[in-house]
DOTOR-735901 format. One record per residue (C-alpha): residue number from 1; residue in three letters; y, z, x. Coordinates in steps of 0.1 Angstrom, whole numbers, plus 5000, padded with zeros to 4 digits. Layout:
BEGIN
num|residu|Y|Z|X
NUM|ALA|Y|Z|X
...
END
This chain:
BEGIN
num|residu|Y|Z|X
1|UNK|7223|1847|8205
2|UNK|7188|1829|8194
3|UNK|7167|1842|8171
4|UNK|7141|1853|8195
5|UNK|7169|1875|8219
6|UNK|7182|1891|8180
7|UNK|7145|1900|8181
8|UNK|7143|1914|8213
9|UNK|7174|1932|8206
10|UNK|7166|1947|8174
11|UNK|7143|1979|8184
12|UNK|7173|1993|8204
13|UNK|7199|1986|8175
14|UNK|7176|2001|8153
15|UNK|7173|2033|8174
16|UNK|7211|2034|8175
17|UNK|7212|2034|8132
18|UNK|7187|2048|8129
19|UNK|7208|2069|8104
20|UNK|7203|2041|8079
21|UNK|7168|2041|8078
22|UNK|7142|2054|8049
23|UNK|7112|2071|8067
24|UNK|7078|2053|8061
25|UNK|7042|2064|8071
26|UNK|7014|2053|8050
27|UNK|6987|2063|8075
28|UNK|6974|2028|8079
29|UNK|6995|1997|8081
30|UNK|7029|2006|8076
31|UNK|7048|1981|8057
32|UNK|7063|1956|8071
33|UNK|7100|1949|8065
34|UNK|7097|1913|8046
35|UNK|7073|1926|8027
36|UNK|7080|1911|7990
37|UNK|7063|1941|7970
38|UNK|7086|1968|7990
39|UNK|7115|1946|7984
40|UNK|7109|1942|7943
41|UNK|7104|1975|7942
42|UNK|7137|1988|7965
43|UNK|7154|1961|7935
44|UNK|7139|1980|7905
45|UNK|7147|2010|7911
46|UNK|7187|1998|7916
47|UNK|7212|2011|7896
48|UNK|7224|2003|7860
49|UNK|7264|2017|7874
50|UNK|7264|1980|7889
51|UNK|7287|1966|7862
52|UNK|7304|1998|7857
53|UNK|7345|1999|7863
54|UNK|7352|2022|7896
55|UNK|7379|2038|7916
56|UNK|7386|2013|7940
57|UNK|7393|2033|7978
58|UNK|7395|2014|8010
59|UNK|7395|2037|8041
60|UNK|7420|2020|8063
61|UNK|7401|2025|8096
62|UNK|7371|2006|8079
63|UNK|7367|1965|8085
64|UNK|7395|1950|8060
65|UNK|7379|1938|8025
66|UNK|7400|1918|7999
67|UNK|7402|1936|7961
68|UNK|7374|1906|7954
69|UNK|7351|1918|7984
70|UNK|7355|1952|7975
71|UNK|7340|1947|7941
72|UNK|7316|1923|7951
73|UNK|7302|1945|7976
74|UNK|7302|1975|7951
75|UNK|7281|1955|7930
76|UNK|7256|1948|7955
77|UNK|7251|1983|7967
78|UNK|7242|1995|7930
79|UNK|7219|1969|7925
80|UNK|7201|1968|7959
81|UNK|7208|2006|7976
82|UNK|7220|2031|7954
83|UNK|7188|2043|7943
84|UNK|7179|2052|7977
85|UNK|7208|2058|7993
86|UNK|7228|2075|7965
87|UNK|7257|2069|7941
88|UNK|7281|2087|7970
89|UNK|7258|2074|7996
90|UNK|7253|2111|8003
91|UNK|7220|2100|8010
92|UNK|7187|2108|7988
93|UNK|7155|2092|7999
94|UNK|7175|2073|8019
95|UNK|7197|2081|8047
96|UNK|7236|2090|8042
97|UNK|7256|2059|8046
98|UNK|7292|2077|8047
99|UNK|7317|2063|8063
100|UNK|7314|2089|8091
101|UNK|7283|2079|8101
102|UNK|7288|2039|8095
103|UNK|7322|2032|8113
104|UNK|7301|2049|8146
105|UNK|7279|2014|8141
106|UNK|7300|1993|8136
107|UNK|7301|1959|8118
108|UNK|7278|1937|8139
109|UNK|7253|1963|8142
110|UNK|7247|1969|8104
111|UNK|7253|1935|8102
112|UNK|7220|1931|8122
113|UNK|7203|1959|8107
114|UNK|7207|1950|8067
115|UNK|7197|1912|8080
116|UNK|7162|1918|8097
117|UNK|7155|1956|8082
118|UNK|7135|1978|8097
119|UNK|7096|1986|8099
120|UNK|7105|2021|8082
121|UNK|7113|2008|8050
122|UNK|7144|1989|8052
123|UNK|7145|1957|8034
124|UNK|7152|1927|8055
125|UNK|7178|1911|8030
126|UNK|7188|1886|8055
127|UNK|7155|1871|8068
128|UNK|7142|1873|8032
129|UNK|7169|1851|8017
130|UNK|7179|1881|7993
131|UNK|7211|1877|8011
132|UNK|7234|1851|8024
133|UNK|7246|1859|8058
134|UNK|7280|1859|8040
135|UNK|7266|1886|8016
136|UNK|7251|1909|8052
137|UNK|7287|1904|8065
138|UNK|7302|1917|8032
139|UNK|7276|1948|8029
140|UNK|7283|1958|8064
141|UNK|7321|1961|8060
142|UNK|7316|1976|8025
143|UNK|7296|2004|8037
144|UNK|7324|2014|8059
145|UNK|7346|2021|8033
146|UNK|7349|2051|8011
147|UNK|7323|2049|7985
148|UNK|7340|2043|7951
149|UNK|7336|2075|7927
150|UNK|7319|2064|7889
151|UNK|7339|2075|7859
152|UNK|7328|2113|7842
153|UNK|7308|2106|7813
154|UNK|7320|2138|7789
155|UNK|7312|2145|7748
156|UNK|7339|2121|7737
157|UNK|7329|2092|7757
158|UNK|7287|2102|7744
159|UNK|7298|2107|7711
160|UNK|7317|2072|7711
161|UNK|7284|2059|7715
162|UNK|7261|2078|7694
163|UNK|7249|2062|7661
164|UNK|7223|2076|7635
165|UNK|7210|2045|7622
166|UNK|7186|2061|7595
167|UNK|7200|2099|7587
168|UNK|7174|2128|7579
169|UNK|7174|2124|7548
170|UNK|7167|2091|7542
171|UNK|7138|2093|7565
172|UNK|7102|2091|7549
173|UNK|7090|2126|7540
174|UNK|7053|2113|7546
175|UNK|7042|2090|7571
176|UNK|7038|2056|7553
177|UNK|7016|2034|7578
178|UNK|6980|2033|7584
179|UNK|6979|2037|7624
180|UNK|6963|2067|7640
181|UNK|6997|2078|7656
182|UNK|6983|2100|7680
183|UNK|6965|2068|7696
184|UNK|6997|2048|7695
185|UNK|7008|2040|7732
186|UNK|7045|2034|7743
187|UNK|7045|2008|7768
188|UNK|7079|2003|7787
189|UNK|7086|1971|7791
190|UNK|7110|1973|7822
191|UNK|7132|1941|7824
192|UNK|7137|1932|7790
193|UNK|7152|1964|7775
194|UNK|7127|1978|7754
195|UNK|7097|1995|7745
196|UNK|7060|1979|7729
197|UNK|7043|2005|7706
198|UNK|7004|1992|7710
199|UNK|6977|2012|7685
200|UNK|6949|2022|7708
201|UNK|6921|2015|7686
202|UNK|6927|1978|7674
203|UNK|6954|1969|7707
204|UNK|6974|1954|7687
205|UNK|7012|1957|7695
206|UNK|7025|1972|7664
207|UNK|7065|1971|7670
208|UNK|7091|1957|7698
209|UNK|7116|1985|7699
210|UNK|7153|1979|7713
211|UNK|7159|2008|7741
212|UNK|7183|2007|7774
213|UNK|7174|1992|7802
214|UNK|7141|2001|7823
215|UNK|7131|2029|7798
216|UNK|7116|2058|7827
217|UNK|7097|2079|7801
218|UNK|7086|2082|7767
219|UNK|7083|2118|7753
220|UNK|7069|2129|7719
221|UNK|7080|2157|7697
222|UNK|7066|2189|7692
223|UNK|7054|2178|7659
224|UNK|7040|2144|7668
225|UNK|7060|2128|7646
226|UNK|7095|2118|7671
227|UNK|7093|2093|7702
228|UNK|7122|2098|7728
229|UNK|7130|2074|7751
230|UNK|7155|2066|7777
231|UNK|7163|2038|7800
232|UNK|7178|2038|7833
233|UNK|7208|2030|7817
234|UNK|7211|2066|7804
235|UNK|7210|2050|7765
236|UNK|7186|2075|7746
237|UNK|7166|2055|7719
238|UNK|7153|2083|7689
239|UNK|7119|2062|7670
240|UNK|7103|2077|7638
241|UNK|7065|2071|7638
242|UNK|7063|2079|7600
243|UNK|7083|2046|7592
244|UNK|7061|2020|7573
245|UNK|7072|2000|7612
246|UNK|7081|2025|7634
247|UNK|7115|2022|7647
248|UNK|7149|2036|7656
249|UNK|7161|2064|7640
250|UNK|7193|2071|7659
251|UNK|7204|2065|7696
252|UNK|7234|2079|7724
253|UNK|7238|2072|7755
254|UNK|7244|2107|7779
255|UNK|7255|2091|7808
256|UNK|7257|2061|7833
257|UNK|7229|2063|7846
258|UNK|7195|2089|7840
259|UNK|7155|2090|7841
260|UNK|7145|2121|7824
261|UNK|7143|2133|7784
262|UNK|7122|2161|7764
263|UNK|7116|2177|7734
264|UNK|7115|2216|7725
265|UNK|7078|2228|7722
266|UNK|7082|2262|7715
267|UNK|7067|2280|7683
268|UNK|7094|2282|7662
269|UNK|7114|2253|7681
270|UNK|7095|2221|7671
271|UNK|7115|2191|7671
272|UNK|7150|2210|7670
273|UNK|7166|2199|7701
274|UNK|7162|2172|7725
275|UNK|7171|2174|7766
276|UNK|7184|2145|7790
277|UNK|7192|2145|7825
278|UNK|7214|2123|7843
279|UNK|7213|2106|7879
280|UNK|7251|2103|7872
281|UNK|7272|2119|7867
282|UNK|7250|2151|7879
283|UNK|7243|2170|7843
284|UNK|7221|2172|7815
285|UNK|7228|2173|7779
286|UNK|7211|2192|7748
287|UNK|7209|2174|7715
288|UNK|7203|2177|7681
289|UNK|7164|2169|7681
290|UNK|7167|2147|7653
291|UNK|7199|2128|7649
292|UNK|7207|2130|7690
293|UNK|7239|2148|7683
294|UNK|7254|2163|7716
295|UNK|7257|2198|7718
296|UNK|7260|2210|7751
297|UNK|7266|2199|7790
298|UNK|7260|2213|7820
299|UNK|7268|2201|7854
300|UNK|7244|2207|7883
301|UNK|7270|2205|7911
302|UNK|7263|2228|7937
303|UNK|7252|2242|7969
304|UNK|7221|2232|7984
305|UNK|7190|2256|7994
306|UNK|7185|2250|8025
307|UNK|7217|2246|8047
308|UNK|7238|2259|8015
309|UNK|7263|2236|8014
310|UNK|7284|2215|7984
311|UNK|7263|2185|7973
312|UNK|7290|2163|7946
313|UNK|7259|2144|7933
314|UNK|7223|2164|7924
315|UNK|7206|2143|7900
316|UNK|7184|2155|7876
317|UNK|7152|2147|7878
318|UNK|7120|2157|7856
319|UNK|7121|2178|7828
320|UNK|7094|2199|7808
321|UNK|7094|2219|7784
322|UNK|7074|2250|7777
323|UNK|7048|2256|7754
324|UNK|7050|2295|7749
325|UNK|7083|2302|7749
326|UNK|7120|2285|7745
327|UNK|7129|2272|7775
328|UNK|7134|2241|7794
329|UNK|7123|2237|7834
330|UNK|7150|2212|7846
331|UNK|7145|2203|7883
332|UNK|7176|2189|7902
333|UNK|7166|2165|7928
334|UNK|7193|2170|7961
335|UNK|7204|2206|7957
336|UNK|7159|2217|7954
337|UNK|7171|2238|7925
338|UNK|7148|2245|7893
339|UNK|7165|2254|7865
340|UNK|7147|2273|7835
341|UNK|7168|2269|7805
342|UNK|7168|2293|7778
343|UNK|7180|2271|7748
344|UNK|7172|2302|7722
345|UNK|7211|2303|7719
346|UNK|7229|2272|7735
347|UNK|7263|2284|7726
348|UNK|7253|2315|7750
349|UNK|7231|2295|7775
350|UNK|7210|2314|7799
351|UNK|7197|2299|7829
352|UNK|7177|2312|7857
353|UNK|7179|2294|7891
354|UNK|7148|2290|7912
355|UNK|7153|2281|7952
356|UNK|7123|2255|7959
357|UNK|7129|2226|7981
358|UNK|7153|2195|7985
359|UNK|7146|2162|7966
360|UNK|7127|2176|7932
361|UNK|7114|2143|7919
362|UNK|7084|2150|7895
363|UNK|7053|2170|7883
364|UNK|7035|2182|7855
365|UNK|7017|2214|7842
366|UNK|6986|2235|7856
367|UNK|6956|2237|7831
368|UNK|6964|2266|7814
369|UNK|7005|2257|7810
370|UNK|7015|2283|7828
371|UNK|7021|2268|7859
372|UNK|7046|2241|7867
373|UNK|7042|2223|7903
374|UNK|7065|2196|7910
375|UNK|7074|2172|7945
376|UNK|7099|2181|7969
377|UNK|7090|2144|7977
378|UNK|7112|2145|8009
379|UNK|7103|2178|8020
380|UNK|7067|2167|8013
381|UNK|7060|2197|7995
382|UNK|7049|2207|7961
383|UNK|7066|2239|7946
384|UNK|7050|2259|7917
385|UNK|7064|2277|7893
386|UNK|7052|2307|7869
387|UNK|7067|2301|7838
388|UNK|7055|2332|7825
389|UNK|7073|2357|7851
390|UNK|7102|2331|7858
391|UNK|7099|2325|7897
392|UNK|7084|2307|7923
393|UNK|7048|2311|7931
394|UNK|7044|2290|7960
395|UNK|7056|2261|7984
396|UNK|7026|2239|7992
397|UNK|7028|2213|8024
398|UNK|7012|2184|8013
399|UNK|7015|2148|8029
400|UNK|7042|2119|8030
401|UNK|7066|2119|8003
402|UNK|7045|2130|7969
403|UNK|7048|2112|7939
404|UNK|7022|2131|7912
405|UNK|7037|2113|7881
406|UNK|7024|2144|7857
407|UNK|6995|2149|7884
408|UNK|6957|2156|7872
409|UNK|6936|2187|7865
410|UNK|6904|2194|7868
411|UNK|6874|2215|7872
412|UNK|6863|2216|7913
413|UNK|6828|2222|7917
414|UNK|6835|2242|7948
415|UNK|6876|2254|7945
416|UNK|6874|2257|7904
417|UNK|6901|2245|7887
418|UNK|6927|2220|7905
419|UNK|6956|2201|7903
420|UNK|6960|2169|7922
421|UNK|6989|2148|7935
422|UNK|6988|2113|7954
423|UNK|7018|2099|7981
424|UNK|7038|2073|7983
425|UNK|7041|2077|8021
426|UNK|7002|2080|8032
427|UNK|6966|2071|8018
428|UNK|6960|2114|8016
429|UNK|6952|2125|7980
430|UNK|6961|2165|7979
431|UNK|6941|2188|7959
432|UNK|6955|2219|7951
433|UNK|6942|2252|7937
434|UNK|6956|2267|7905
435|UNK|6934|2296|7896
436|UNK|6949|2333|7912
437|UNK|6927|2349|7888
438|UNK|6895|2335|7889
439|UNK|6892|2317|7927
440|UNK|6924|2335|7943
441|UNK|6911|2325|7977
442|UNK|6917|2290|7972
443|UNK|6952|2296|7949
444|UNK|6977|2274|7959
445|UNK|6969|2260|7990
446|UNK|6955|2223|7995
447|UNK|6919|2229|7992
448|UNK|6906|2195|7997
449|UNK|6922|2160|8009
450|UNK|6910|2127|7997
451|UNK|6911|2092|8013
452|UNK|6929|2066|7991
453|UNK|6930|2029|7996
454|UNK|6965|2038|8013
455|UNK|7004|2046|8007
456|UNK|7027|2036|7978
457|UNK|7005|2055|7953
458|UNK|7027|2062|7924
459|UNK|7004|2079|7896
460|UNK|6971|2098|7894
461|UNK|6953|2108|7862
462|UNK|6921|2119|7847
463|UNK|6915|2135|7814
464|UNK|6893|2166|7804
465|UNK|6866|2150|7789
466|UNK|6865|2125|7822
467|UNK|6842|2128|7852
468|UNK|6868|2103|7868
469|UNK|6898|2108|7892
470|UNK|6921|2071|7888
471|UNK|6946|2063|7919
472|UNK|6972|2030|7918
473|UNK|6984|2018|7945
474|UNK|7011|1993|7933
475|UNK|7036|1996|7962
476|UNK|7008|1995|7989
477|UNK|7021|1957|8012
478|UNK|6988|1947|8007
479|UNK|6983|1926|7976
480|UNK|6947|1932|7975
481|UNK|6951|1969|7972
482|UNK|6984|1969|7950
483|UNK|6966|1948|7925
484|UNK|6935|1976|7927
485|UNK|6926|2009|7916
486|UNK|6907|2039|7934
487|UNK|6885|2054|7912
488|UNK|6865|2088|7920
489|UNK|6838|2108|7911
490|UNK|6851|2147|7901
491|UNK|6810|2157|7905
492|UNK|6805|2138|7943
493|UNK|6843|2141|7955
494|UNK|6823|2134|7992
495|UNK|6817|2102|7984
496|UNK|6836|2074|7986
497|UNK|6861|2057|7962
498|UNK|6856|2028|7945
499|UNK|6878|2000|7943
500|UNK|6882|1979|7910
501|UNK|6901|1952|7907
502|UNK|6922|1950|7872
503|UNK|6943|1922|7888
504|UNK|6916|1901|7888
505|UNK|6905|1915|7857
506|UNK|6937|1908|7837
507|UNK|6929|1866|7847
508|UNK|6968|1868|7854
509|UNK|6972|1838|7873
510|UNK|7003|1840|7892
511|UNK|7031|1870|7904
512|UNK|7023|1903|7920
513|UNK|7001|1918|7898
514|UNK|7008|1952|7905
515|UNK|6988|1977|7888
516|UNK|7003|2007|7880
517|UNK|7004|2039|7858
518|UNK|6966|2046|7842
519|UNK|6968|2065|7811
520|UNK|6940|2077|7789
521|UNK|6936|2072|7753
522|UNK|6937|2101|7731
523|UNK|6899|2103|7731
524|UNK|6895|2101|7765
525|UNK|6873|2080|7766
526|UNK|6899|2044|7780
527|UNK|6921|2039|7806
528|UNK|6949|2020|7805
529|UNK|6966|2002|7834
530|UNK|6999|1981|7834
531|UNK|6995|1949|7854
532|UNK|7031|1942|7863
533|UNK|7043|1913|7872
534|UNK|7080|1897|7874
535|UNK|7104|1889|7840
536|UNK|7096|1852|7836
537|UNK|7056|1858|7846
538|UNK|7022|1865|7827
539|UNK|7020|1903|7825
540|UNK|6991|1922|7808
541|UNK|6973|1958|7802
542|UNK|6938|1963|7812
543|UNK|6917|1988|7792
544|UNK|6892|2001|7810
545|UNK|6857|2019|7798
546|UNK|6862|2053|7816
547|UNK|6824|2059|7813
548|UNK|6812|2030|7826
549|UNK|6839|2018|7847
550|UNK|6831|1981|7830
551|UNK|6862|1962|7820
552|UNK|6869|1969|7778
553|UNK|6895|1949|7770
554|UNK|6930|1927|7781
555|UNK|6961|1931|7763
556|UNK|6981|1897|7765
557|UNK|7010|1887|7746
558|UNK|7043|1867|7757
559|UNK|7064|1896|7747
560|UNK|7049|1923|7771
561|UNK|7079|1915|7798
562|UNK|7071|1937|7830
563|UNK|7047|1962|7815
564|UNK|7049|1992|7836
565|UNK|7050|2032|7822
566|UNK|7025|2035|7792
567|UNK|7024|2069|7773
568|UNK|6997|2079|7742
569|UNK|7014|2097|7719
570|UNK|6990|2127|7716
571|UNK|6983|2133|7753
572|UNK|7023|2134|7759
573|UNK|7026|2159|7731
574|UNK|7001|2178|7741
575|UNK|7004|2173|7782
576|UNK|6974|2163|7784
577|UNK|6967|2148|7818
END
């Protein structure tokens, strides 16, 4: 068959997998399936289980594979589908690709499919010369097999890796540097393993700290004086600010793979235990808060809310803590369950279990801290939660696939206080009201949508003291808007964005320059944006005047590999955004 009849051919074999497809509507240009920004970002957000030793089961009605195939093939799906598709290829936000549903297709089919993609979202790793057509024939008869089941990660196989590299006692009992800690950033530093601590005021980097592998978040202690990270790799990295250099205290790894960790805020509480949450297996773990001893598992197997049935793999995805009172709001992504952990005794752990919606990803705190409002990002909603009575307040239809980051609050001058959240899968920008007391006509419902530059918006932020509303774009196809920012006016939210361009700013000369993540300094008064770029290229951070909208400052230095996720210490203490 010539290329030009695959072509033709290729709408009505993509109707017949359609199965295998990840839904995409940005509400302009969708992207289109060589598309090198979708593709780098399907890639980073594979899976660190890709080296990981597996039960190796071959369905014998599948294509035949050879032992080497097998594992070959296994590698590829974690580095290139899993985190779409799922561990289990159970499906996430990605389609199921179980052998139920694959050996229907059939080997030439998906052969097709996984070669030229799809205009939904599918990566064309054939035509893209991401993979040989050695490597599509592999993948096709690999996905017809039974998927192969990760190894249980329990507290003998996390204590075999736990090390406290400075004990308590041995730690200052003063802090015994000069930097204004609560203006330090955490910058992760995605491909090389590791996290840049940058003082806000003089932008100097002040320490390269050894984490895991794509650190996901940074989270400070209740007392300011702790930085928690974790990578993708599930490794839990413990730094002491007070340290003449700050650095690594003690470390763990929880699991195989994970993305979310958090501190206990409560009065009484402050820095006494620590939470992760895997993506596998499906659990989270309390710690010791300040040696990362392991004290106590829970697996979120279960039964889904909607159709109520067994799900083997429901990742955990954000976590917060509260303020007020000791408990922990654990949301786990497949099953749409949100968990409100009691930790006040975690021998006798209470746990109340809130029905929202399927695929939980993340979200961030109300104004007041009250309320909780997280994405159902598949179910394109946003649930809220009332911390205070322990339920559900509300499930809000917003647009394509949400993705708030923390989200932003602020005062509307018509709808009073808000909360806002971007989308991945559209240009809409939701804004959503959050105050049943004093505008309970416009509580929880989408009071106003904004017009962004268009989908693959990942974060959203302003600060109290800022009159500005900051929008990335960095998985948008068009280079020109991924290597942009949206920036609004909170007192004229009639009037159109504007578009600045950091890329251009940054004078990084070659790569993708995707800009990503804006985060405020502690006074408010700076934005900071990661211009991301690939491993072995120029990357930088562009601080921005959030008065005057007037480039401040570029952060260059060889060892800022792959800047992406920044967080200030006292705005992630405080959750601030």
């Amino acid at each position: 068959m010539t290329e030009t009849r695959q072509h033709a051919a290729l709408g009505a074999i993509a109707l017949a997998v359609s199965a295998l497809c990840v839904p995409w509507s940005t509400g302009q240009a969708q992207p289109k399936p060589d598309d090198p920004v979708q593709q780098q970002y399907q890639q980073a957000d594979s899976s660190p289980l890709a080296g990981e030793a597996m039960h190796h089961n071959i369905n014998p009605k599948a294509p035949p594979m050879t032992a080497a195939e097998f594992e070959r093939g296994r590698q590829m799906y974690f580095e290139r589908c899993a985190g779409c598709h799922g561990v289990l290829r159970k499906g996430a936000t990605g389609k199921p690709l179980t052998p139920d549903i694959t050996l229907e297709r059939g080997t030439e089919i998906l052969k097709t499919f996984i070669h030229y993609g799809s205009p939904a979202g599918m990566p064309n790793w054939g035509t893209s010369g991401d993979m040989t057509a050695a490597e599509v024939d592999l993948m096709a008869r690999y996905i017809q097999q039974e998927p192969p089941t990760p190894p249980e990660f329990g507290l003998a196989e996390m204590k075999a890796t736990w090390k406290v590299i400075v004990p308590p006692e041995k730690r200052p009992t003063k802090k015994l540097n000069d930097w204004d800690i609560d203006n330090i950033f955490s910058v992760t530093l995605r491909d090389s393993g590791e996290v840049a601590l940058v003082d806000g005021a003089s932008k100097q980097i002040i320490n390269i700290v050894k984490t895991g592998y794509a650190v996901h978040i940074s989270r400070t202690s209740a007392s300011g004086r702790y930085l928690l990270v974790i990578g993708r790799d599930a490794r839990v990295n413990l730094i002491d600010l007070w340290m003449e250099k700050p650095d690594n205290v003690a470390e763990i790894r929880v699991g195989l793979e994970a993305r979310s960790i958090e501190t206990s805020k409560a009065p009484g509480y402050a820095d006494k235990y620590a939470i992760a949450g895997n993506y596998w297996p499906p659990q989270y773990v309390i710690m010791n808060g300040d040696t990362l001893e392991p004290l106590k598992i829970q697996a979120t197997r279960g039964m889904t809310v909607d159709t109520q049935e067994y799900h083997p793999e429901p990742r955990v995805a954000a976590i917060v803590a509260n303020h007020s009172k000791p408990e922990f709001i654990v949301n786990v992504k497949e099953t749409g369950k949100i968990l409100l952990v009691d930790y006040t005794d975690i021998r006798n752990l209470r746990t109340t279990e809130i029905e929202a919606a399927r695929f939980l990803h993340d979200g961030g705190w109300d104004s007041t801290g009250r309320y909780f409002l997280v994405a159902a990002n598949e179910s394109n909603k946003i649930a809220v939660v009332d911390s205070k009575e322990g339920k559900l307040q509300s499930l809000i239809d917003v647009g394509r696939i949400p993705h708030p980051g923390r989200g932003a609050n602020f005062v509307h001058p018509e709808f009073g206080p808000v909360w806002a959240t971007g989308h991945l899968g559209d240009n809409s920008i939701a804004l959503i009201g959050t105050d049943p007391e004093g505008h309970p006509q416009h509580a929880w419902k989408v009071v106003q949508t904004l017009e962004g530059q268009g989908g693959g918006n990942l974060f959203i932020k302003t600060h109290p003291k800022s009159r500005n509303l900051w929008v990335d774009t960095p998985l948008n196809p068009d280079p020109k808007i991924a290597q942009s920012i949206a920036v609004f006016d909170l007192d004229n939210l009639d009037k159109p964005h504007e578009v600045l361009p950091i890329g251009e700013w940054a004078g990084v000369s070659e790569g993708a320059k995707r800009i990503t993540q804006p985060e405020y300094n502690k006074a408010g008064d700076e934005v900071w944006f990661s211009v991301w770029s690939a491993k072995d290229q120029e990357s930088a951070i562009v601080v921005v005047d959030d008065r005057t909208r007037k480039l401040k400052a570029v952060i260059k230095d060889k060892r800022l590999i792959t800047p992406t996720g920044k967080f200030n210490v006292y705005n992630t203490q405080r959750d601030v955004y």
